[in-house]
PDB file of N, CA, C and O in Angstrom:
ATOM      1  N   UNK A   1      39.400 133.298  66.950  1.00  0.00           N
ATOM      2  CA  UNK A   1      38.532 132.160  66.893  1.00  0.00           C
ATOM      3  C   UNK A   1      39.336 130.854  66.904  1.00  0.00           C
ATOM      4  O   UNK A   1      38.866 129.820  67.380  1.00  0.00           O
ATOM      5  N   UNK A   2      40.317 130.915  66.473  1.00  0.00           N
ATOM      6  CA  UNK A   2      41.253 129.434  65.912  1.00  0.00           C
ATOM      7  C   UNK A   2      41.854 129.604  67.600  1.00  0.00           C
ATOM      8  O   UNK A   2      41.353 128.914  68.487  1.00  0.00           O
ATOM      9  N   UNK A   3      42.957 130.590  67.892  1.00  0.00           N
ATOM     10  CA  UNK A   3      42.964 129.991  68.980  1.00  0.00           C
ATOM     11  C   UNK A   3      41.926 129.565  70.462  1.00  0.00           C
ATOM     12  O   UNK A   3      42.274 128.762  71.327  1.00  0.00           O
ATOM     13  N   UNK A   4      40.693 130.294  70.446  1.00  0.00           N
ATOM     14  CA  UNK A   4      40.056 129.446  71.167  1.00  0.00           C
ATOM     15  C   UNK A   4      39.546 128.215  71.279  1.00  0.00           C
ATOM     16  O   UNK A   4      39.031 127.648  72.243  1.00  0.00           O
ATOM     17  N   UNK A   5      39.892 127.626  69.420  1.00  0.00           N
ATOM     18  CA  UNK A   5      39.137 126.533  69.636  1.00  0.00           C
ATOM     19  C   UNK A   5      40.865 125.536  70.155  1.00  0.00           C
ATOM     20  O   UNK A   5      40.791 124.527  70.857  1.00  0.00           O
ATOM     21  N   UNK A   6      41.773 125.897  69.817  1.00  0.00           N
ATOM     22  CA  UNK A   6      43.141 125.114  70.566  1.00  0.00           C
ATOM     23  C   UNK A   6      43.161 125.356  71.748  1.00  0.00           C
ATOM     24  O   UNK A   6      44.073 124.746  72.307  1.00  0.00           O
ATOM     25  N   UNK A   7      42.408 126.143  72.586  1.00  0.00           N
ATOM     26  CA  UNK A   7      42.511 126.297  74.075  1.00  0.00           C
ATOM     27  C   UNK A   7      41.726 125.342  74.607  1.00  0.00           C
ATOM     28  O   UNK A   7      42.096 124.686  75.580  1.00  0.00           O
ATOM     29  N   UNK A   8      40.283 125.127  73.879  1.00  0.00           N
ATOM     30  CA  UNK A   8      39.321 124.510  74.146  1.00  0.00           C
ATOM     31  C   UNK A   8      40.069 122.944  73.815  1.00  0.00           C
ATOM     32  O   UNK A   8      40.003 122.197  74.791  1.00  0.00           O
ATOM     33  N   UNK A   9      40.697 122.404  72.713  1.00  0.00           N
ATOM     34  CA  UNK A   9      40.875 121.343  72.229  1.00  0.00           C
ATOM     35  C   UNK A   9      41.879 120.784  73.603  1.00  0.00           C
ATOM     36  O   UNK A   9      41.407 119.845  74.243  1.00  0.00           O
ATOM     37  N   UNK A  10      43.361 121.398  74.091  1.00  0.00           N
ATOM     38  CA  UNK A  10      44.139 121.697  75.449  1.00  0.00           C
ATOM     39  C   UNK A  10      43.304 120.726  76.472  1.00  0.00           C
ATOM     40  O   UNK A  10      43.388 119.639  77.042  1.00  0.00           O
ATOM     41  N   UNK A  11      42.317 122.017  76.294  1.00  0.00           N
ATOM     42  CA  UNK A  11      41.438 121.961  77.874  1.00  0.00           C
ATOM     43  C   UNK A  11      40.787 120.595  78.100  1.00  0.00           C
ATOM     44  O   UNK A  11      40.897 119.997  79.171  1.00  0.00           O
ATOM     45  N   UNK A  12      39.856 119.956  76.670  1.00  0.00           N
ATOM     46  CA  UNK A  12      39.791 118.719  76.555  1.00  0.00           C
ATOM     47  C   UNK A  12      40.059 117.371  76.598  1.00  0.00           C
ATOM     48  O   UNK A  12      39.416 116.456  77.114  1.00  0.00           O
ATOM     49  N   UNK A  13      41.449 117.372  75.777  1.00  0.00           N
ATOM     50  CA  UNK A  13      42.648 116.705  75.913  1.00  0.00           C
ATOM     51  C   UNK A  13      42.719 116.601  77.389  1.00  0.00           C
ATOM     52  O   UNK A  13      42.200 115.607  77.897  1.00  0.00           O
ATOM     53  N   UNK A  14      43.214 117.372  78.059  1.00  0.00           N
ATOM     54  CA  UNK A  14      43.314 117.136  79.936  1.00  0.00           C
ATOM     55  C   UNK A  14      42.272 116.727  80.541  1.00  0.00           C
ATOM     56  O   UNK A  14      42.494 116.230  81.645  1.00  0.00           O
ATOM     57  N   UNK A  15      40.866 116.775  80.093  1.00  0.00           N
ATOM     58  CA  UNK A  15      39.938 116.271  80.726  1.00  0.00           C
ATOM     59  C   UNK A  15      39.738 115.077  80.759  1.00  0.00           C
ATOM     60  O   UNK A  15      39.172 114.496  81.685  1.00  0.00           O
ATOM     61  N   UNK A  16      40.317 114.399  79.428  1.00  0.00           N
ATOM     62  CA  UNK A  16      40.310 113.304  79.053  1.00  0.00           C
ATOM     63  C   UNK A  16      41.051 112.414  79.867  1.00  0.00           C
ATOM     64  O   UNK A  16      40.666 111.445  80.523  1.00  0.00           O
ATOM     65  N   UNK A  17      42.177 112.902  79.718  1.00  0.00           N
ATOM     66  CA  UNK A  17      43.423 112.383  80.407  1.00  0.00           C
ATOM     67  C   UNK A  17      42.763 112.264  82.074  1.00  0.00           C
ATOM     68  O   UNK A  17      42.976 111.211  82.675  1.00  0.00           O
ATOM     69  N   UNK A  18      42.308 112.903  82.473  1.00  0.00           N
ATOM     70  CA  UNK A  18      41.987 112.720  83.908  1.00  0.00           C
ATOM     71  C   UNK A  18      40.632 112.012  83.975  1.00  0.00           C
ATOM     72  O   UNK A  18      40.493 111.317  84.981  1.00  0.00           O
ATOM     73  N   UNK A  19      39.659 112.036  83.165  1.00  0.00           N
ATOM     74  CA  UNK A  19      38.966 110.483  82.988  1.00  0.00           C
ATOM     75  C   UNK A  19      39.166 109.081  83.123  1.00  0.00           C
ATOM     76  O   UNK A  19      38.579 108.121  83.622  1.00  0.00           O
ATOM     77  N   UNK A  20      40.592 109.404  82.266  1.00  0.00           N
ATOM     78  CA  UNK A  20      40.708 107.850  81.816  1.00  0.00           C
ATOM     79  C   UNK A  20      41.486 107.123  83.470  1.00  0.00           C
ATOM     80  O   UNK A  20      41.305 105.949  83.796  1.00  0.00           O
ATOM     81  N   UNK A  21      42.391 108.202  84.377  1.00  0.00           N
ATOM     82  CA  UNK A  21      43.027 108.102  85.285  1.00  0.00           C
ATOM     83  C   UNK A  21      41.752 107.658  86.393  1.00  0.00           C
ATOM     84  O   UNK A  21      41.925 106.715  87.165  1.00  0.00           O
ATOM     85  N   UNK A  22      40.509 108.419  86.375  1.00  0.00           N
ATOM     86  CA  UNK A  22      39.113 108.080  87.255  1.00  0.00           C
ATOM     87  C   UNK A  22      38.776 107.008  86.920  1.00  0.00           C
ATOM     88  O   UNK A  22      38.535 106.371  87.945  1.00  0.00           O
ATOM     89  N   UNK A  23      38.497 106.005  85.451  1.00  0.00           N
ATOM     90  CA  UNK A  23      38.294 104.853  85.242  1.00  0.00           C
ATOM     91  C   UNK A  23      38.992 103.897  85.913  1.00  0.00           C
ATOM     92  O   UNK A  23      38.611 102.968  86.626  1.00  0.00           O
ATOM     93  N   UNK A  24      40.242 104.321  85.525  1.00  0.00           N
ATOM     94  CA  UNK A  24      41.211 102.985  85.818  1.00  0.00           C
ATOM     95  C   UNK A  24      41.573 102.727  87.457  1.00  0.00           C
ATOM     96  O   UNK A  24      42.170 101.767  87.946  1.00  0.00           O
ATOM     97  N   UNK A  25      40.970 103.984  88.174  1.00  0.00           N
ATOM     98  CA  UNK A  25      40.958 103.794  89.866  1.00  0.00           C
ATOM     99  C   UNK A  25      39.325 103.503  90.148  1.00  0.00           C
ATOM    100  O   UNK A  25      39.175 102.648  91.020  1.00  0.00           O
ATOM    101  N   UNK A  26      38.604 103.808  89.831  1.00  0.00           N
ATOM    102  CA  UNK A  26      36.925 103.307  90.082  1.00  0.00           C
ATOM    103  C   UNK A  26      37.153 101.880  91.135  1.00  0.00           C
ATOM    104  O   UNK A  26      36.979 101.706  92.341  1.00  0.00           O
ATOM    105  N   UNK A  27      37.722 100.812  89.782  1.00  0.00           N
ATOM    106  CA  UNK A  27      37.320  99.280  90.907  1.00  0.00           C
ATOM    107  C   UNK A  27      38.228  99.345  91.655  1.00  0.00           C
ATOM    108  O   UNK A  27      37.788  98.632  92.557  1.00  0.00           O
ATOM    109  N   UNK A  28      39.600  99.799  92.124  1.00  0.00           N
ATOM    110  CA  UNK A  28      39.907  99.350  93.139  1.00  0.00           C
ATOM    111  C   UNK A  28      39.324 100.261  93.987  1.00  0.00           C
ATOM    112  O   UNK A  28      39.379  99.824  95.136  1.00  0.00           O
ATOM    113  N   UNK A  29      38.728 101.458  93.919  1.00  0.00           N
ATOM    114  CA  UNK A  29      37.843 101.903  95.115  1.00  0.00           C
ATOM    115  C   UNK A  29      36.477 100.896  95.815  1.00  0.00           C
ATOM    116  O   UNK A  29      36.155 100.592  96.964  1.00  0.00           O
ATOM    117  N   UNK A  30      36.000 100.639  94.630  1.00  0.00           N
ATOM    118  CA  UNK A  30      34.807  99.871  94.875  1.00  0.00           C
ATOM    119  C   UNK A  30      35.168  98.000  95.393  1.00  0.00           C
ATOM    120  O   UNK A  30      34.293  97.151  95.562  1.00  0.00           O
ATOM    121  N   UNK A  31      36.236  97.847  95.501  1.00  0.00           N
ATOM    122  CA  UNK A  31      37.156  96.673  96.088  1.00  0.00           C
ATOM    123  C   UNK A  31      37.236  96.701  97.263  1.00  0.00           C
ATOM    124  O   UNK A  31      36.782  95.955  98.130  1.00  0.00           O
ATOM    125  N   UNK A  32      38.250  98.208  97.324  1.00  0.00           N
ATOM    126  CA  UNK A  32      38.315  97.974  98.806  1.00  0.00           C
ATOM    127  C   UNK A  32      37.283  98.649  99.623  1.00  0.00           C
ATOM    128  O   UNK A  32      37.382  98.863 100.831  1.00  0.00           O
ATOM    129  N   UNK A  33      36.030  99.046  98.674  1.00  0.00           N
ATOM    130  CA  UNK A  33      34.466  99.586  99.836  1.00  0.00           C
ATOM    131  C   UNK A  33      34.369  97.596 100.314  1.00  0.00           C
ATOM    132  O   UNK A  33      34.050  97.266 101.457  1.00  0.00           O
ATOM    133  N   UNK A  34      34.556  97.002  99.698  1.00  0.00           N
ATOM    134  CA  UNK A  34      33.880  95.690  99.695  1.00  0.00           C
ATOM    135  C   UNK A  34      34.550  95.084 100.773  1.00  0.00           C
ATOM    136  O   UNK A  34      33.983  94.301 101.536  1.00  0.00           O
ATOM    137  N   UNK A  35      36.116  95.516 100.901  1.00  0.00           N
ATOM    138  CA  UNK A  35      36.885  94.691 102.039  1.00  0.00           C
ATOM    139  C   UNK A  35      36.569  95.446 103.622  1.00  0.00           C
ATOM    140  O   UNK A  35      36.393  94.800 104.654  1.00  0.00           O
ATOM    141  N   UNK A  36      36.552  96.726 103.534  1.00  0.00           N
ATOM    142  CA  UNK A  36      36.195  97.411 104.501  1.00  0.00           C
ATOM    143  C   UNK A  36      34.995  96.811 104.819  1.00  0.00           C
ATOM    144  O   UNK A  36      35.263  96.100 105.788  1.00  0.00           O
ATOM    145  N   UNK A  37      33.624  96.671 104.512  1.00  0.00           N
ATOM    146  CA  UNK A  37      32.809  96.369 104.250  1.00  0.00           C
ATOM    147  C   UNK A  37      32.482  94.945 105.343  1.00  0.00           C
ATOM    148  O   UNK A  37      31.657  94.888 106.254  1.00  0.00           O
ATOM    149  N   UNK A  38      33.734  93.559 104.727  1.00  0.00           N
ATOM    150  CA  UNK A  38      33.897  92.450 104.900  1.00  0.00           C
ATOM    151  C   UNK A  38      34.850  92.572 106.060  1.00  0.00           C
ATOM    152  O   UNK A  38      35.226  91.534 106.604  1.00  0.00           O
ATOM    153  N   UNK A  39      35.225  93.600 106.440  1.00  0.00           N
ATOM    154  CA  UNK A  39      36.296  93.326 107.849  1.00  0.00           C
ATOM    155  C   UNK A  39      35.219  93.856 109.147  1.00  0.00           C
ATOM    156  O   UNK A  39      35.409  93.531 110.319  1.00  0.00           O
ATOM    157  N   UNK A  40      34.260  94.582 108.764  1.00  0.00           N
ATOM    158  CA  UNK A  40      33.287  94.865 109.839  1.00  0.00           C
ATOM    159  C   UNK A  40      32.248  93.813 110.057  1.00  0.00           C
ATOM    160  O   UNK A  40      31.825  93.780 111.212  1.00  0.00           O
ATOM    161  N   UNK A  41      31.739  92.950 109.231  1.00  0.00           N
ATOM    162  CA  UNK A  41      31.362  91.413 109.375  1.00  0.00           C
ATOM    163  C   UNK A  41      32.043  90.566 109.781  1.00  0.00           C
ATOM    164  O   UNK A  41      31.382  89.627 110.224  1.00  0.00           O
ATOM    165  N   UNK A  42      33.221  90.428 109.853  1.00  0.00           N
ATOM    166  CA  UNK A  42      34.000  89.571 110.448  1.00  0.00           C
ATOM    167  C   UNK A  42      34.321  89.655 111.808  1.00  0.00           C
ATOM    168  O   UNK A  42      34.334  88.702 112.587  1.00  0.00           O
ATOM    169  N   UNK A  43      34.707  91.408 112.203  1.00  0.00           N
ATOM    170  CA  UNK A  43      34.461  92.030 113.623  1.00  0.00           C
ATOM    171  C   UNK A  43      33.534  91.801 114.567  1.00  0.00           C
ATOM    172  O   UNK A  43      33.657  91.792 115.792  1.00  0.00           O
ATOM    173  N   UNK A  44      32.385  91.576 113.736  1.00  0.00           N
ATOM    174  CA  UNK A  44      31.222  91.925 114.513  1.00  0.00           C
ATOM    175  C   UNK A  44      30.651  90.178 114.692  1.00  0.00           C
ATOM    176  O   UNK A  44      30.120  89.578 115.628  1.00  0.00           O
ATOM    177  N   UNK A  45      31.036  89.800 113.402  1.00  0.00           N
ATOM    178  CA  UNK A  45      31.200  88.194 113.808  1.00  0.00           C
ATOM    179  C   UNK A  45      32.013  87.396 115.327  1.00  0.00           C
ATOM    180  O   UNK A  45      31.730  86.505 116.128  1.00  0.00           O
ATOM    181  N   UNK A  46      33.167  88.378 115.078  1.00  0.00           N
ATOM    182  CA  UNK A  46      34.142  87.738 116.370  1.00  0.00           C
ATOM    183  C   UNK A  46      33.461  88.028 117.801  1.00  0.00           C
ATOM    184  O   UNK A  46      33.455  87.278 118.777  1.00  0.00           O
ATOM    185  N   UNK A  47      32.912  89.260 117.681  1.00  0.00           N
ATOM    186  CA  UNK A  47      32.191  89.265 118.630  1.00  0.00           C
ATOM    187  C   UNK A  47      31.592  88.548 119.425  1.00  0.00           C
ATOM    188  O   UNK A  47      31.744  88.241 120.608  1.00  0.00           O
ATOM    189  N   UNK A  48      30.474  88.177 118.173  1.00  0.00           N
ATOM    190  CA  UNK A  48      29.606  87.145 119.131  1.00  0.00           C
ATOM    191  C   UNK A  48      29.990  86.102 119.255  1.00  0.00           C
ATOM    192  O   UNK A  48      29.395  85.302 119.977  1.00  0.00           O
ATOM    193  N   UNK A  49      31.053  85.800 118.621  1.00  0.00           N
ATOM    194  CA  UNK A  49      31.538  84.037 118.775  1.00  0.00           C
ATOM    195  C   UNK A  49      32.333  84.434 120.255  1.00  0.00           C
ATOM    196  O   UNK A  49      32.428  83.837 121.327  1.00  0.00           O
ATOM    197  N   UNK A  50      32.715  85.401 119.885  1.00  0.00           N
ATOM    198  CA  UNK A  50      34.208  85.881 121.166  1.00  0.00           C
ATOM    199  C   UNK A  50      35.468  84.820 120.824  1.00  0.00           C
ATOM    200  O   UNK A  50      35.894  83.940 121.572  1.00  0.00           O
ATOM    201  N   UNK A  51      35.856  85.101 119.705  1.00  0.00           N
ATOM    202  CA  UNK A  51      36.726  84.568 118.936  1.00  0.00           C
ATOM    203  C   UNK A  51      38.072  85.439 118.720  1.00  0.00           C
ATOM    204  O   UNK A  51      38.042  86.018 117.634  1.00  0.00           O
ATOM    205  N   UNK A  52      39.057  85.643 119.352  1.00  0.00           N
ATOM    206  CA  UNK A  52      40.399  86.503 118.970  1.00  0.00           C
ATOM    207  C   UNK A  52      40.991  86.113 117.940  1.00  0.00           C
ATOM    208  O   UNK A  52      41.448  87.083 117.334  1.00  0.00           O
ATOM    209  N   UNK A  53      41.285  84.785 117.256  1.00  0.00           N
ATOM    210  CA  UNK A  53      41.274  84.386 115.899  1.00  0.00           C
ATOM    211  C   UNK A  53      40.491  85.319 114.875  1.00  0.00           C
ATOM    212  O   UNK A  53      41.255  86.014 114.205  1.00  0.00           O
ATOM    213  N   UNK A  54      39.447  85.451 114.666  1.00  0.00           N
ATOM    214  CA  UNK A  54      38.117  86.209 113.983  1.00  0.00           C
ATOM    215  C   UNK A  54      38.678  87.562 113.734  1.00  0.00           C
ATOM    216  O   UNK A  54      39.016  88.148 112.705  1.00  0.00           O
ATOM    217  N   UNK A  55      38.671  88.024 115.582  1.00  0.00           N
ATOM    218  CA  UNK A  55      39.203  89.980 115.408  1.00  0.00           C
ATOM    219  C   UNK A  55      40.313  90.114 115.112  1.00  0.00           C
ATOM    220  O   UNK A  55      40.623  91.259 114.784  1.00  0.00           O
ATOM    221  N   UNK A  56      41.416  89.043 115.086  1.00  0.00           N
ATOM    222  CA  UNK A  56      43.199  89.861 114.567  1.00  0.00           C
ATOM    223  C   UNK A  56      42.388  89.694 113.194  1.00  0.00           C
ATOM    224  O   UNK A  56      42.383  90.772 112.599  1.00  0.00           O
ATOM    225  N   UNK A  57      41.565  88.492 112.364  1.00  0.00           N
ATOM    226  CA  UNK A  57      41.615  88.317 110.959  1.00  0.00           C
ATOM    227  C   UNK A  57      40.766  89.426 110.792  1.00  0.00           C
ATOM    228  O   UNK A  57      40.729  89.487 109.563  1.00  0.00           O
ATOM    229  N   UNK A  58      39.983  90.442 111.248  1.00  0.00           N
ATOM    230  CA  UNK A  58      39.073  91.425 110.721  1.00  0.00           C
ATOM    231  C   UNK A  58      40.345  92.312 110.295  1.00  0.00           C
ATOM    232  O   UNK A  58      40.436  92.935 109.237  1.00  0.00           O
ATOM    233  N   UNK A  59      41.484  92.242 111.501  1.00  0.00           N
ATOM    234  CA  UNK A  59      41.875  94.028 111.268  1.00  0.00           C
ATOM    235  C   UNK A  59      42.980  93.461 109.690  1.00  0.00           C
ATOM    236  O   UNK A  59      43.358  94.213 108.792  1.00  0.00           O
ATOM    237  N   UNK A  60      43.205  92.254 109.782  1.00  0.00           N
ATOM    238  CA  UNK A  60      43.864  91.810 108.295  1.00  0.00           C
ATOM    239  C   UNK A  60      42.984  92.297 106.923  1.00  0.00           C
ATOM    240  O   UNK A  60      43.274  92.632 105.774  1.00  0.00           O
ATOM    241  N   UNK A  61      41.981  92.171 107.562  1.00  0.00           N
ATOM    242  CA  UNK A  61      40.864  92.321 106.290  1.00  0.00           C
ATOM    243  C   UNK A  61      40.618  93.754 105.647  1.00  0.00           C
ATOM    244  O   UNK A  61      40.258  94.007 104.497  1.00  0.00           O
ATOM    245  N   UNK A  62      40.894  94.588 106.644  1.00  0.00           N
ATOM    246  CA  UNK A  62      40.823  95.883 106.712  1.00  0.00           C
ATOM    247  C   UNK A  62      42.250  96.576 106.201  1.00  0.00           C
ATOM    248  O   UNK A  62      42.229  97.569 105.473  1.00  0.00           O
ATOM    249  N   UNK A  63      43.132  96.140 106.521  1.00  0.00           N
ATOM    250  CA  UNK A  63      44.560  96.333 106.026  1.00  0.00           C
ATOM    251  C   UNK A  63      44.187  96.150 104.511  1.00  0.00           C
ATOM    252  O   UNK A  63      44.406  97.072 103.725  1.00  0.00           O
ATOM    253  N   UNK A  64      43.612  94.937 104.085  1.00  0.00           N
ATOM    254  CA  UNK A  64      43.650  95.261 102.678  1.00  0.00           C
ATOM    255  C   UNK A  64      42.927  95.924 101.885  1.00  0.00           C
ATOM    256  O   UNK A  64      43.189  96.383 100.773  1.00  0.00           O
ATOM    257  N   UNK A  65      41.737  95.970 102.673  1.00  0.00           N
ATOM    258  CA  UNK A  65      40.836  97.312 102.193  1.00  0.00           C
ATOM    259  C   UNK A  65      42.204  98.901 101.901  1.00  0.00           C
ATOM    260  O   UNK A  65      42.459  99.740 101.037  1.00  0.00           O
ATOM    261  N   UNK A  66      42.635  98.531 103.102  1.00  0.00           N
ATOM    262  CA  UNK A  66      43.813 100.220 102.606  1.00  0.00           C
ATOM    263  C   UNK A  66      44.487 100.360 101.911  1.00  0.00           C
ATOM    264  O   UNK A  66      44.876 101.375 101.333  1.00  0.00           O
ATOM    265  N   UNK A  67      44.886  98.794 101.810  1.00  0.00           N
ATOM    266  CA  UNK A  67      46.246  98.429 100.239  1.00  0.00           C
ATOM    267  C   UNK A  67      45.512  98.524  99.021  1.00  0.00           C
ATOM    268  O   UNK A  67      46.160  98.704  97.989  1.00  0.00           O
ATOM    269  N   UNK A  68      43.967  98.413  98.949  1.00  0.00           N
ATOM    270  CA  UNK A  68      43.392  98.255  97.737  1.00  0.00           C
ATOM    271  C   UNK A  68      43.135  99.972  97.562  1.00  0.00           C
ATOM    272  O   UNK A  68      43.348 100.549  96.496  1.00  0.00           O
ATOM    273  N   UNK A  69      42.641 100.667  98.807  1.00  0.00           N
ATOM    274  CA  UNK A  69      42.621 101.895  98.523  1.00  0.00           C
ATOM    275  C   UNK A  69      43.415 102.773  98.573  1.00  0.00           C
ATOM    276  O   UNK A  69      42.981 103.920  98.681  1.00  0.00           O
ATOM    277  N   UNK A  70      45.024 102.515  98.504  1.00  0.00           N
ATOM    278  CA  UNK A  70      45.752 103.215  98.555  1.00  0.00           C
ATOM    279  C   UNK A  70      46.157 103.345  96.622  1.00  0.00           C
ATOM    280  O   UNK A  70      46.354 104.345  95.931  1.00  0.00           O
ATOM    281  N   UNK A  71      46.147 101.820  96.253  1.00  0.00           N
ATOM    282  CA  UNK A  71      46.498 100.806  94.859  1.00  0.00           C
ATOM    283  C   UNK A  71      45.230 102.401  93.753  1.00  0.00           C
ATOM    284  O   UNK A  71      45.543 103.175  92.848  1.00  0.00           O
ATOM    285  N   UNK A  72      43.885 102.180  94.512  1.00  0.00           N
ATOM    286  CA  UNK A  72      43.359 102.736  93.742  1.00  0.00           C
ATOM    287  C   UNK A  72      43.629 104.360  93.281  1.00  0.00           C
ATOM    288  O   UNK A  72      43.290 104.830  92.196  1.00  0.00           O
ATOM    289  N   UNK A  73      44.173 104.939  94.143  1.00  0.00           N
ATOM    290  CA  UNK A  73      44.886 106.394  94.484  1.00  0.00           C
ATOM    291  C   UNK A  73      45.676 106.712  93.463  1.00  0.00           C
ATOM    292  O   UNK A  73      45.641 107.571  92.583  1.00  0.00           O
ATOM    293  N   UNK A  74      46.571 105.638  93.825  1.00  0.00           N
ATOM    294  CA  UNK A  74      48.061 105.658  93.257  1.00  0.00           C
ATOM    295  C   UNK A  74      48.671 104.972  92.048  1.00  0.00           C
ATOM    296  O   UNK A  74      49.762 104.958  91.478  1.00  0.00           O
ATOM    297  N   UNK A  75      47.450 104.396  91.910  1.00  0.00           N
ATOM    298  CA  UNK A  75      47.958 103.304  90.723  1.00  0.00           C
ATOM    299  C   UNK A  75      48.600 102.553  90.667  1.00  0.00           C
ATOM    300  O   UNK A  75      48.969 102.337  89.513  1.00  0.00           O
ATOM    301  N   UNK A  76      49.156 101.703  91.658  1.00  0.00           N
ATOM    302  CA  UNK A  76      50.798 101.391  91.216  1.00  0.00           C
ATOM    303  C   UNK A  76      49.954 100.037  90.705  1.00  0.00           C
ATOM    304  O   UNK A  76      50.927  99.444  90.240  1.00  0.00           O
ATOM    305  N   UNK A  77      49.074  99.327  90.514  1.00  0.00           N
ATOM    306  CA  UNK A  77      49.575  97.707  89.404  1.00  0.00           C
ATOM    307  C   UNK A  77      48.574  98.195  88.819  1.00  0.00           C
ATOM    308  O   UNK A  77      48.134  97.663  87.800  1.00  0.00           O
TER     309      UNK A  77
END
């Protein structure tokens, strides 16, 4: 009985631990949904203006959508 409940307590402990790792990546996922998001408005903006200024700045926009979703992955800041 005692050790199941230390297997169970283990098992917890790690769940935890990988919670707190899902919290702390959440917003930069939901960041870079927002830049991805904002680089296809800007695309679709250049469009109709027919603006090449507009479309290099979409695919910038989108680059950081990947830096934010890479950030959120990986954690690094």
């Amino acid at each position: 009985m005692d050790s199941d409940k230390k297997e169970i307590a283990v098992n917890a402990r790690k769940m935890e631990h990988e919670r707190e790792i899902a919290k702390k990546s959440s917003p930069w996922i939901g960041y870079a949904s927002t830049a991805y998001q904002l680089a296809i408005v800007v695309l679709s903006a250049s469009i109709l203006a027919v603006s090449m200024p507009m479309f290099w700045s979409s695919f910038v926009v989108a680059g950081i959508g990947i830096a934010l979703s890479l950030n959120g992955l990986f954690l690094w800041f």
